[in-house]
N, C-alpha and C positions, 0 to 999 in steps of 0.2 A: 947093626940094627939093635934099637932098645928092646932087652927082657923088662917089662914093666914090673913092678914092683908091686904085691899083693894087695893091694891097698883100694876099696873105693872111695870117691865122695870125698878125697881130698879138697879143697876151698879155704881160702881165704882172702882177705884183701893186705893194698898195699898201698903206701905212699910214694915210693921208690919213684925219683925221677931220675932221667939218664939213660946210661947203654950198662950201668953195669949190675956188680951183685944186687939181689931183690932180698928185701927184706920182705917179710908179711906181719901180720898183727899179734900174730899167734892163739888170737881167738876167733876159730871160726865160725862161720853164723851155723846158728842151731840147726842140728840133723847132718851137721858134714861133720868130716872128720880133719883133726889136725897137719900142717905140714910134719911135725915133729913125730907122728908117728912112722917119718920114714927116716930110717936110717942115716948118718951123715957116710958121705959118699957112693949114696943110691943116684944110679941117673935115672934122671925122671924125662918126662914130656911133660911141658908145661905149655896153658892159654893165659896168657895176659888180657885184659880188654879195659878199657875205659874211652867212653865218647868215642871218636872217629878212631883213635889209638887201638891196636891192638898186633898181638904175637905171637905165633904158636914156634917152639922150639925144645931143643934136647939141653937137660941142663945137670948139675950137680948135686945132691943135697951137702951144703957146706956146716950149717947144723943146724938146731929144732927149727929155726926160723928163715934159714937165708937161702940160696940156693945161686949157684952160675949161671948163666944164660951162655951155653959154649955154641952152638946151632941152630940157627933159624931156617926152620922150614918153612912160614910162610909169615907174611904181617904188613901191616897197612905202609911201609917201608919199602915197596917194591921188593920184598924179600930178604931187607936186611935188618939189622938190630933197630929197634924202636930207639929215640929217645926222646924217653916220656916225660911230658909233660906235669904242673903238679896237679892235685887231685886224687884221689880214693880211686883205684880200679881193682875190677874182680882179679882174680889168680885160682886157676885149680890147674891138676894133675889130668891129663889126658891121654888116649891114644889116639897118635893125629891120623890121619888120615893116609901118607906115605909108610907109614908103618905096617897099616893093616896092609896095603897093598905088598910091602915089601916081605911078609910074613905068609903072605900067602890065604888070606883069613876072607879076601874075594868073594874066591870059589864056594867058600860055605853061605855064604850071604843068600836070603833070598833077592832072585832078578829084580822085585820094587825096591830092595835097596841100595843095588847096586848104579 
């Protein structure tokens, strides 16, 4: 399981088409914070999205800007690696949803948001 890495409000976008490394802009929109403030070789959880596309999975930070897509956990793909299309889509750092659950973080949740 991913230890997330201290960071909120990670965002940015990307051009990146395909299945493979993701590049981002390295400028994120105002009030988020950089990919580059995470370390290279931090795994992260990441959401991809753009139009009907989109990905949520465990990846690598490779450096300030790029990162792996080694796991998909869930995405418009039937559950496998996207390959995206061209076009501008979002990218932030997330805790997906299999994580909390697998962390145990549930149980603390109040019942409306469970």
């Amino acid at each position: 399981s991913v230890m997330p890495y201290p960071v909120n409000r990670v965002k940015d976008t990307t051009i990146t088409t395909g299945t493979g490394t993701v590049t981002v802009s390295g400028t994120p929109p105002d009030g988020y914070v950089a990919f580059s403030t995470l370390p290279t070789g931090t795994e992260i959880e990441y959401t991809i999205h753009g139009g009907a596309e989109f990905e949520v999975g465990r990846g690598l930070m490779a450096s300030g800007t790029t990162f792996t897509r080694a796991f998909v956990l869930d995405s418009s793909n039937s559950g496998a690696l996207v390959n995206f299309s061209a076009g501008t889509k979002d990218v932030f750092v997330t805790l997906a949803a299999q994580s909390i659950n697998t962390l145990g973080l549930t149980a603390a949740l109040p019942m409306a948001l469970r």
